[in-house]
ROSE-4610 file (N, C-alpha, C; in Angstrom, 1 decimal, always signed):
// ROSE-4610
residu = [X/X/X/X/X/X/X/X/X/X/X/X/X/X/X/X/X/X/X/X/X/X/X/X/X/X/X/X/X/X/X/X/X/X/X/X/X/X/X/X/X/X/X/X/X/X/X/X/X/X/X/X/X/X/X/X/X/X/X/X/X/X/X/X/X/X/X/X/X/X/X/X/X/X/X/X/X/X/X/X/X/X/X/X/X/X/X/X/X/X/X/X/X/X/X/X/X/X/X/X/X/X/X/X/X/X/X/X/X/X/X/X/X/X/X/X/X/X/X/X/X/X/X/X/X/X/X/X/X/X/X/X/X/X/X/X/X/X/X/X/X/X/X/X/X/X/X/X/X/X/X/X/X/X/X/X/X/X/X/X/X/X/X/X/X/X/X/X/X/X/X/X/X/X/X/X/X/X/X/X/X/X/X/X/X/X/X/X/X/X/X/X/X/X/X/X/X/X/X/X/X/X/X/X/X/X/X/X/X/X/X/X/X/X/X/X/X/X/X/X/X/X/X/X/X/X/X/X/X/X/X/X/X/X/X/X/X/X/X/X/X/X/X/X/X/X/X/X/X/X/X/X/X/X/X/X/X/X/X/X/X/X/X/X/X/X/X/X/X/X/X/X/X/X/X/X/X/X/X/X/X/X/X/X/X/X/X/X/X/X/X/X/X/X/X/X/X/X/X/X/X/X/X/X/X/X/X/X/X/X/X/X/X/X/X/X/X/X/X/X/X/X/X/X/X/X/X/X/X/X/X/X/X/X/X/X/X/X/X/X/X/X/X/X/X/X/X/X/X/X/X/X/X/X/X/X/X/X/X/X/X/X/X/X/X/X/X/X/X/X/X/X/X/X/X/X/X/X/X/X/X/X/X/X/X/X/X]
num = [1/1/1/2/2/2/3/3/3/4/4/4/5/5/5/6/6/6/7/7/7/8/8/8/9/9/9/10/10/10/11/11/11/12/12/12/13/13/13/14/14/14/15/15/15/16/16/16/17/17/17/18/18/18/19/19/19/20/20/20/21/21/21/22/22/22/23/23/23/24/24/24/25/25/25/26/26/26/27/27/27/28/28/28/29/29/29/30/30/30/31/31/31/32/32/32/33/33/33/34/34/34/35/35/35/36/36/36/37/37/37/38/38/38/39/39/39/40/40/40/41/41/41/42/42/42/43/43/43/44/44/44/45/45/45/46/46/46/47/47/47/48/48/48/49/49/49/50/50/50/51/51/51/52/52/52/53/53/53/54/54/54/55/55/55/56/56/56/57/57/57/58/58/58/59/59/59/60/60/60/61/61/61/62/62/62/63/63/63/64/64/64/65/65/65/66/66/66/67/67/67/68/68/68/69/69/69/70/70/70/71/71/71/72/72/72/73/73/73/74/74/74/75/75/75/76/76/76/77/77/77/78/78/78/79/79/79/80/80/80/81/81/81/82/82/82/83/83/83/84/84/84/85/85/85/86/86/86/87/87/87/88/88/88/89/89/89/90/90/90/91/91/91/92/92/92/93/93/93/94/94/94/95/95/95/96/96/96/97/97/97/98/98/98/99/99/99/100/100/100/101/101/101/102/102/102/103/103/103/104/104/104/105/105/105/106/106/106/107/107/107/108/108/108/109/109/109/110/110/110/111/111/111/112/112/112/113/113/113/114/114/114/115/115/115/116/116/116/117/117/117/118/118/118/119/119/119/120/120/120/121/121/121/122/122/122/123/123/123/124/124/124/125/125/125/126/126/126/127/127/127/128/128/128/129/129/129]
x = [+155.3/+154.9/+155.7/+156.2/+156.8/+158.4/+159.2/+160.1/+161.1/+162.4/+163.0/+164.3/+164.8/+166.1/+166.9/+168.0/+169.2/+170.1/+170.2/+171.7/+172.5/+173.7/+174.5/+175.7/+175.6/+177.0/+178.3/+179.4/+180.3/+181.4/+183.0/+184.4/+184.2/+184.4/+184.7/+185.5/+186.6/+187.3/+186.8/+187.0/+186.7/+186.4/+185.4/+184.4/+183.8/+183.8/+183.1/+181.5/+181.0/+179.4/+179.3/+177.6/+177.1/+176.1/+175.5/+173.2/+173.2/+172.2/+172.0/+170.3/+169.7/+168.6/+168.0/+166.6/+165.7/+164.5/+164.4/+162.6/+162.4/+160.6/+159.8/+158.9/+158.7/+157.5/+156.4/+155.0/+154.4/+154.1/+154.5/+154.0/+152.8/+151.7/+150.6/+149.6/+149.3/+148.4/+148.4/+148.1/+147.9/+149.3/+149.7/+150.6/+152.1/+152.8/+154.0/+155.3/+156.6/+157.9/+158.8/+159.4/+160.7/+162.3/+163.0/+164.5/+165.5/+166.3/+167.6/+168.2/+169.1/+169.7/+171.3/+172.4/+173.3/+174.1/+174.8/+176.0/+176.9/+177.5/+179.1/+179.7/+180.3/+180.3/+181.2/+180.6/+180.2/+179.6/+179.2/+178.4/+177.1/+176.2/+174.8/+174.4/+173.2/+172.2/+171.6/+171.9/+172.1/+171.1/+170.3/+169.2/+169.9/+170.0/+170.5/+169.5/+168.2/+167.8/+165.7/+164.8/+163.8/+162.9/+161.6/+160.6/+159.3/+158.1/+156.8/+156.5/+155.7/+154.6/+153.4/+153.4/+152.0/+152.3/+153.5/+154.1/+155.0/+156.1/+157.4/+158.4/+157.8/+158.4/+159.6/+160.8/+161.9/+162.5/+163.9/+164.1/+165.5/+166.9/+167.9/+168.6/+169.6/+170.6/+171.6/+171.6/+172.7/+174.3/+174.2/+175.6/+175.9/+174.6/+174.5/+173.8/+173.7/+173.0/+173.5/+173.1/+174.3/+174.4/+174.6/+175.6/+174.7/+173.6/+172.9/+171.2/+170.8/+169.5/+168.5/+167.8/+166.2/+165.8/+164.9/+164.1/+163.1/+161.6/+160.8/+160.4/+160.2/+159.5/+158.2/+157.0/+155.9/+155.4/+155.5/+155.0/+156.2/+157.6/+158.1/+158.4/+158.2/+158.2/+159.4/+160.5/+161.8/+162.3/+163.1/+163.6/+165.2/+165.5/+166.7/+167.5/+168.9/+169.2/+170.7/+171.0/+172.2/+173.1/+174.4/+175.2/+176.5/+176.6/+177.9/+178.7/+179.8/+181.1/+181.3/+181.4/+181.5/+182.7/+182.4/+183.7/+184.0/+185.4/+185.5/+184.7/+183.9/+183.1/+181.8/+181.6/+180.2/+180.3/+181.4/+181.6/+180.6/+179.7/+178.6/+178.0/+176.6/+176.6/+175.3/+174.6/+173.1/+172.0/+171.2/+169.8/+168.9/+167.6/+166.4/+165.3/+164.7/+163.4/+162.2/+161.2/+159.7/+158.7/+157.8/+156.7/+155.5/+154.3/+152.9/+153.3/+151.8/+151.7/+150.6/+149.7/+148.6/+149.0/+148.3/+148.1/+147.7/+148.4/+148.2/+149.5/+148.8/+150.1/+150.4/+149.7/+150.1/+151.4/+151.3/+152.4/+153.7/+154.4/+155.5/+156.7/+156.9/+158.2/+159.5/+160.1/+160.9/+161.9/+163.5/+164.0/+164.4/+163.7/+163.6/+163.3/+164.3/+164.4/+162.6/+162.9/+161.7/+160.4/+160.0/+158.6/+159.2/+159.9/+160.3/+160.2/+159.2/+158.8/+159.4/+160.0/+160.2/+161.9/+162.8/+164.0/+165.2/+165.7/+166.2/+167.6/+168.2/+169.7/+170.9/+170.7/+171.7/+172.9/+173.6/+174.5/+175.7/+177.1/+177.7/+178.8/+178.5/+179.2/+180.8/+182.0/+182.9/+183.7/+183.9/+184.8/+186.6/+187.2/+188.5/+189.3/+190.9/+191.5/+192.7]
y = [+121.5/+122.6/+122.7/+121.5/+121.6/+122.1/+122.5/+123.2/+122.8/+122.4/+122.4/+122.7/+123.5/+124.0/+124.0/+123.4/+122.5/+124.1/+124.5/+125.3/+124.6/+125.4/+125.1/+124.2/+123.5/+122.6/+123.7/+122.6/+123.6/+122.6/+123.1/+122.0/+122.6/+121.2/+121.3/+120.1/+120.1/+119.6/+118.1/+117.4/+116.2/+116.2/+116.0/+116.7/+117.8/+118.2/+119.6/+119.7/+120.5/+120.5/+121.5/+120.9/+121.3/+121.9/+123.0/+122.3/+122.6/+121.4/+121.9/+122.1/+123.1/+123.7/+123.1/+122.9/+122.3/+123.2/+124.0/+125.0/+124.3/+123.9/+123.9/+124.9/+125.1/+125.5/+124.4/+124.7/+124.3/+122.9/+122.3/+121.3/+122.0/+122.3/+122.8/+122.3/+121.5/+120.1/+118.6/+118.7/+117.2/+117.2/+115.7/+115.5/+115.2/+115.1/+114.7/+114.4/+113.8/+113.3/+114.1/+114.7/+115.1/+114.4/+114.3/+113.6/+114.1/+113.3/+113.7/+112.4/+112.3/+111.3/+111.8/+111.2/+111.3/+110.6/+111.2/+110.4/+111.0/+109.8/+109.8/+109.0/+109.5/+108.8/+107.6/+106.7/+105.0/+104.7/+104.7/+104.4/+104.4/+104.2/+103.8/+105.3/+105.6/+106.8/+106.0/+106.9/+106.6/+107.1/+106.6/+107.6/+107.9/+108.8/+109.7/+109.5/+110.3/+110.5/+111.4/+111.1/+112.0/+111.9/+112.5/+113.0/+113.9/+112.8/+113.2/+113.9/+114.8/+116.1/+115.6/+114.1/+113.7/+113.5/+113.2/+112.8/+113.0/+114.0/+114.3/+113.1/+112.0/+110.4/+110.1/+110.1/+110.2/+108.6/+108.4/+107.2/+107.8/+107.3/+107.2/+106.3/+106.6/+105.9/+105.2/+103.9/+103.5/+103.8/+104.9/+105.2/+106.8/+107.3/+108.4/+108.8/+107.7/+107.3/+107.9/+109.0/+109.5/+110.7/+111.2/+112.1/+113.3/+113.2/+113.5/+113.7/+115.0/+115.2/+116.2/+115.0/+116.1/+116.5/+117.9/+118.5/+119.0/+119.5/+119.9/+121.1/+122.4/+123.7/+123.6/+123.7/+123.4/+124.9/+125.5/+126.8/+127.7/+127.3/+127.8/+126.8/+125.4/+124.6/+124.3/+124.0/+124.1/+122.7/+122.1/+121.1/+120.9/+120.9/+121.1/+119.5/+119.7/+118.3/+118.9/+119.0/+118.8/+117.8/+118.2/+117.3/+117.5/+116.3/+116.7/+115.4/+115.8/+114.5/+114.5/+115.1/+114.6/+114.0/+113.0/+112.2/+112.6/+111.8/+111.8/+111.4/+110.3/+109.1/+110.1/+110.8/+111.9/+112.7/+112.6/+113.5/+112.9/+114.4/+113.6/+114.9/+114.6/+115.6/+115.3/+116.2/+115.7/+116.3/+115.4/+116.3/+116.0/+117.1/+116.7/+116.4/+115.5/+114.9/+115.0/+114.9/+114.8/+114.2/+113.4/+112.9/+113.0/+113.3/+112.9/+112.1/+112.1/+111.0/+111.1/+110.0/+109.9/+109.7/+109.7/+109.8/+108.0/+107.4/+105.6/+105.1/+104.0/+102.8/+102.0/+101.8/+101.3/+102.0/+103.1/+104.1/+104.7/+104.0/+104.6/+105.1/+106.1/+107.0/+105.6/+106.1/+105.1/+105.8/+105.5/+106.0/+105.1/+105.1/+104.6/+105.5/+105.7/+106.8/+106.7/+105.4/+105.7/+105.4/+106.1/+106.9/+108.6/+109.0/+110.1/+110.9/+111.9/+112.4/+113.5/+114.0/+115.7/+115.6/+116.3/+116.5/+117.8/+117.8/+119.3/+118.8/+120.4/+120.3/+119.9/+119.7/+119.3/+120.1/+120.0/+120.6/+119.9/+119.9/+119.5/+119.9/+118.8/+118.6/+118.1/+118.6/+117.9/+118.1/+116.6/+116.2/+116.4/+117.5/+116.8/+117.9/+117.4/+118.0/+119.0]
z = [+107.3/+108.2/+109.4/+109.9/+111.5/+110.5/+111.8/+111.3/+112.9/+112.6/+114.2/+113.8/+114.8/+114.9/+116.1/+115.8/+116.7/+117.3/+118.0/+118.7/+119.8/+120.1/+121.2/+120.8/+119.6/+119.4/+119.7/+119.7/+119.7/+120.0/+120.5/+120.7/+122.0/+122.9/+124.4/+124.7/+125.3/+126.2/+127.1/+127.1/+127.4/+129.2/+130.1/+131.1/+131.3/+130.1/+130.0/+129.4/+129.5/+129.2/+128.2/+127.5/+126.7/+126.8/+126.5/+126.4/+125.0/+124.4/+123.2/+123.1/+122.2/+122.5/+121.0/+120.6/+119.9/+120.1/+118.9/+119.2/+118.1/+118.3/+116.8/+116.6/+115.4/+115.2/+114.5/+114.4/+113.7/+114.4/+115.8/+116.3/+117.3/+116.8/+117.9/+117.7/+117.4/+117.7/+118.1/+119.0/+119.8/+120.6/+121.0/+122.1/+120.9/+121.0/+120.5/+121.6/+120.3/+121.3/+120.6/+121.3/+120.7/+121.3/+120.3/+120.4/+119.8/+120.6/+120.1/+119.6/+118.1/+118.0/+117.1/+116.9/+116.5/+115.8/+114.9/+114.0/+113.6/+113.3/+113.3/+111.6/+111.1/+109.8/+109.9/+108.9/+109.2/+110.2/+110.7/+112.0/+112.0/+112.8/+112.1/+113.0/+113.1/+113.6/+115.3/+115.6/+117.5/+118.1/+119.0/+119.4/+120.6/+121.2/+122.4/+123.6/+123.6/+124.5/+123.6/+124.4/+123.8/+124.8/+124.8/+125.8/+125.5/+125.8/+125.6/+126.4/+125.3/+126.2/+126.6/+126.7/+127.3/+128.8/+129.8/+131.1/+131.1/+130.5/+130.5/+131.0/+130.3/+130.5/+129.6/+129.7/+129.0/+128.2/+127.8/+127.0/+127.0/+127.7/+127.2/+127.0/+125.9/+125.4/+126.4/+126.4/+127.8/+127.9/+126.8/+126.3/+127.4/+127.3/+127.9/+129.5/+129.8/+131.2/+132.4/+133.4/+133.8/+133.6/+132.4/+132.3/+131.4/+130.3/+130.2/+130.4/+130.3/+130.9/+130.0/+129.7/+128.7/+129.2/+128.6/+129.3/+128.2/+128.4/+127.5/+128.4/+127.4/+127.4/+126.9/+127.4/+126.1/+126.0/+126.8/+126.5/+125.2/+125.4/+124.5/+122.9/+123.5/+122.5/+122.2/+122.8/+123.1/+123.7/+123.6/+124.5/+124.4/+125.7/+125.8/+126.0/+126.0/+126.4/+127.0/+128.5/+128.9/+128.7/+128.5/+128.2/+129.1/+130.5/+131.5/+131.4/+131.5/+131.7/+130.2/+129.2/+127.7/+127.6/+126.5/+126.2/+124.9/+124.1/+122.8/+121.7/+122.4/+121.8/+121.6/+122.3/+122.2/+121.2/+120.1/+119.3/+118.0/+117.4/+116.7/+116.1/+114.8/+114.4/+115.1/+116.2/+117.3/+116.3/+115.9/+115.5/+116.1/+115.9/+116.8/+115.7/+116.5/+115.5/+116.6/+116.0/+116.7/+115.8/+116.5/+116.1/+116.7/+116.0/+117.4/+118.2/+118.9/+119.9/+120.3/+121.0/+122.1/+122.9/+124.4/+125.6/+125.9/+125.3/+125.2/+126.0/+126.7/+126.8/+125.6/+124.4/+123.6/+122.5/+122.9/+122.1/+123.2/+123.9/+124.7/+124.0/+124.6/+124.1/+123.9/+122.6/+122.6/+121.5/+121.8/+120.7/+119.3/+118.7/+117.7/+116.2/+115.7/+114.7/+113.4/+113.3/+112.2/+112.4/+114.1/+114.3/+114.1/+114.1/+114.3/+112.4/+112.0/+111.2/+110.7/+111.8/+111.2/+111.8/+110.6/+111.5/+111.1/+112.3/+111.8/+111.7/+111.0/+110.2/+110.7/+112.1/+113.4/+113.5/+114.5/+115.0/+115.7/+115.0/+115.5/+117.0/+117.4/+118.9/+118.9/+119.0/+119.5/+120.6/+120.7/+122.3/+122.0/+122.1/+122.3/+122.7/+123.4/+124.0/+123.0]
């Protein structure tokens, strides 16, 4: 039933910016996390960056520390993720995933792909000159 869709990839120039946009539908119950994670062929699945609608308490990648910045819409259901200083290495195909959540210390936002349930068709991002 949940449904999420990725925009904004595109080829940009190496310090140049991105935003990539993530709407769901069908997450309207209870608290949830939404993320961002990426790949690159051979390479394993990277978590980026994600952020609960319980404390808009975030989780980034130390790859992207800096330079990118999540953000959550809850009235539109949307979460964005700025992308500044892009490198080559940031070249990827980004998708977004989301999972419930409670309002627990026992459950902290964390990027870790297999709590993440639901994922959309992603969008590719490239870095180069």
């Amino acid at each position: 039933e949940v449904r999420l869709v990725e925009s904004g990839g595109g080829l940009v120039q190496p310090g140049g910016s991105l935003r990539l946009s993530c709407t769901a539908s069908g997450l309207a119950f209870g608290e949830y996390v939404v993320g961002w994670f990426r790949q690159v062929p051979g390479k394993e699945r990277e978590g980026v960056s994600c952020i609960s609608s319980v404390d808009d308490s975030t989780d980034y990648a130390d790859s992207v520390k800096g330079r990118f910045t999540i953000s959550l819409d809850n009235a539109k259901k949307t979460v964005y993720l700025q992308m500044n200083s892009l490198k080559p290495e940031d070249t990827a195909i980004y998708y977004c995933a989301a999972h419930y959540t409670v309002a627990s210390t026992l459950f902290p936002v964390e990027l870790e792909s297999y709590k993440f349930r639901y994922w959309g068709q992603g969008t590719q991002v490239s870095v180069s000159s």
